[in-house]
C-alpha positions, 0 to 999 in steps of 0.5 A: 458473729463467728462460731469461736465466740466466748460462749460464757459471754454467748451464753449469758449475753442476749445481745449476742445473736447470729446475723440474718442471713448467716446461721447456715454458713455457722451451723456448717462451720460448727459442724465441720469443726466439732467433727474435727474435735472429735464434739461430733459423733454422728450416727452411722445408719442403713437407710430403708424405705417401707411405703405404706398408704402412700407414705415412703416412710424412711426407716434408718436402722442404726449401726453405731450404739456403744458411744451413745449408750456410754455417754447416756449412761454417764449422764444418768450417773452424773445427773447433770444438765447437758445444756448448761453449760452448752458444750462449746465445741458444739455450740452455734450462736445465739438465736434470740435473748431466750435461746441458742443454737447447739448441735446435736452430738449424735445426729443421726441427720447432718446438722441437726440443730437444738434450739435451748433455752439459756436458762433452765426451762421444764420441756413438760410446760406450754410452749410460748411466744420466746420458743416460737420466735426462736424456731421462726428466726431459724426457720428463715434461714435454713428450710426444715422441720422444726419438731418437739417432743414434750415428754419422755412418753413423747420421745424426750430425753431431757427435761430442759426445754430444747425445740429441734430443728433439721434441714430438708429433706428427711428421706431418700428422695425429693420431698421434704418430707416423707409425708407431703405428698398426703398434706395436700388436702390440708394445706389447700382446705384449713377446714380440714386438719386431720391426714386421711392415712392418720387413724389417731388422734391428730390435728393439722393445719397450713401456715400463712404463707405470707407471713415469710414475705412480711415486713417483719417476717420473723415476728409475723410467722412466729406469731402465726406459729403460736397462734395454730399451736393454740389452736390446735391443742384446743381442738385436741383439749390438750390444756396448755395452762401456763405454769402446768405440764402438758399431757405429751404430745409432738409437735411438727411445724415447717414454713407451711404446716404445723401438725400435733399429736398427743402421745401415750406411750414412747415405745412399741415392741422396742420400737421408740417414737418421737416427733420425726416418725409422724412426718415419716421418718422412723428409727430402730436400734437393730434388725429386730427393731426394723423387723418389727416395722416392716411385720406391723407396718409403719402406721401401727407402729405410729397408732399404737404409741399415738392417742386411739380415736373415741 
């Protein structure tokens, strides 16, 4: 399916879905078209990097704020849902009978996908068998994090249910992502499931390899997915009830490892916290807000919107 598709039909129509194998080549194309329409209003940032207990935590400082700010206040004004109807300059494709694939307007990183449900769902609610077969079928094509913040105390900014998903790497350099290099120990022991440099609550486990050389490697890996979201929030008594909001709390998950956090607060001194800032990766709005890291450090930066240890 081509990226011009009738999104009225792509919208409504679960049998419209990408084909295996091509959602990269249509996030690509997606992206350099809403560019050239003007969509697409990346976030222009200087990159620094802070390390800390091992961790080269990426801290982006932002240095283009008007548009967003004036398209957030136009938002709040009006009320309305941004994602139905999805925008059709940024709209992707159809994931699944459940979701679709949107751009973000303001990436901060390039090709940051939203994976929104096609009907309104609330964000605060458990997260369920549909939203773990969306994020597997894109996890199989393109390598990244997937993350999700539950809450506007979790860094969510909107109420309509939307998994986010964005390519490798994070930082500046090799690694996935800024904290692999302290997944080690977790990903070679599933008894362990707490990071060292983490002193909040947390909970962390690997994901079976295998499942992406499955038969059905979609089905097996989402099935795995769900399954260790489970088990982690038991062992955090997260309570995930259906038809009940949650407490807030992100969740990362890639191809090998799924970590969660209960959260209790977005923001430190200014400084707001979503899902990507416990995989290492921080954004502040000014040279105060990095100030502000670099004289805290970024790990008291994560402990004191994250849950304190009893």
């Amino acid at each position: 399916m081509r990226p011009m598709a009738v999104t009225s039909e792509l919208r409504t129509d679960p049998a419209l879905t990408f084909d295996p194998g091509t959602l990269w080549r249509l996030v690509r194309e997606r992206n350099r078209s809403a560019l050239a329409a003007g969509a697409l209003a990346p976030i222009q940032t200087d990159a620094h990097t802070l390390a800390e207990a091992g961790i080269p935590f990426s801290v982006r400082r932002l240095s283009t704020l008007r548009e967003k700010e004036l398209a957030r206040r136009a938002r709040d004004t009006s009320g309305g849902d941004p994602f139905l109807p999805p925008d059709p300059d940024l709209l992707v494709a159809g994931v699944s009978a459940s979701h679709l694939a949107v751009l973000n307007r303001f990436p901060v990183i390039p090709h940051h996908l939203l994976l929104v449900t096609r009907e309104l769902e609330d964000q605060e609610l458990p997260l369920c068998a549909a939203d773990f077969d969306a994020l597997a079928r894109c996890l199989a094509e393109v390598d990244g994090l997937g993350f999700y913040n539950s809450h506007p105390e979790a860094g969510a900014s909107q109420r309509h249910r939307h998994l986010q998903l964005v390519p490798f790497p994070l930082g500046e350099g090799p690694a996935p992502t800024p904290i692999e290099a302290t997944l080690g120990p977790i990903l070679q022991d599933p008894g362990r499931a707490s990071l060292p440099a983490y002193r909040f609550v947390h909970a962390a486990c690997p994901l079976p390899a295998s499942a992406w050389s499955a038969a059905e490697p979609v089905r097996r890996a989402a099935e795995a997915m769900a399954l260790a979201y489970r088990a982690l929030a038991a062992r955090l008594a997260l309570g995930l009830a259906a038809g009940r909001s949650t407490a807030p709390y992100n969740l990362l998950a890639t191809r090998r490892w799924m970590l969660l956090v209960p959260r209790r607060r977005e923001t430190f001194e200014g400084v707001s916290v979503n899902a990507l800032g416990f995989a290492g990766s921080l954004l502040v709005k000014d040279r105060e807000g990095l100030e502000t890291v670099r004289r805290h450090g970024p790990l008291a930066i994560l402990q004191a919107v994250a849950v304190e240890t009893g």
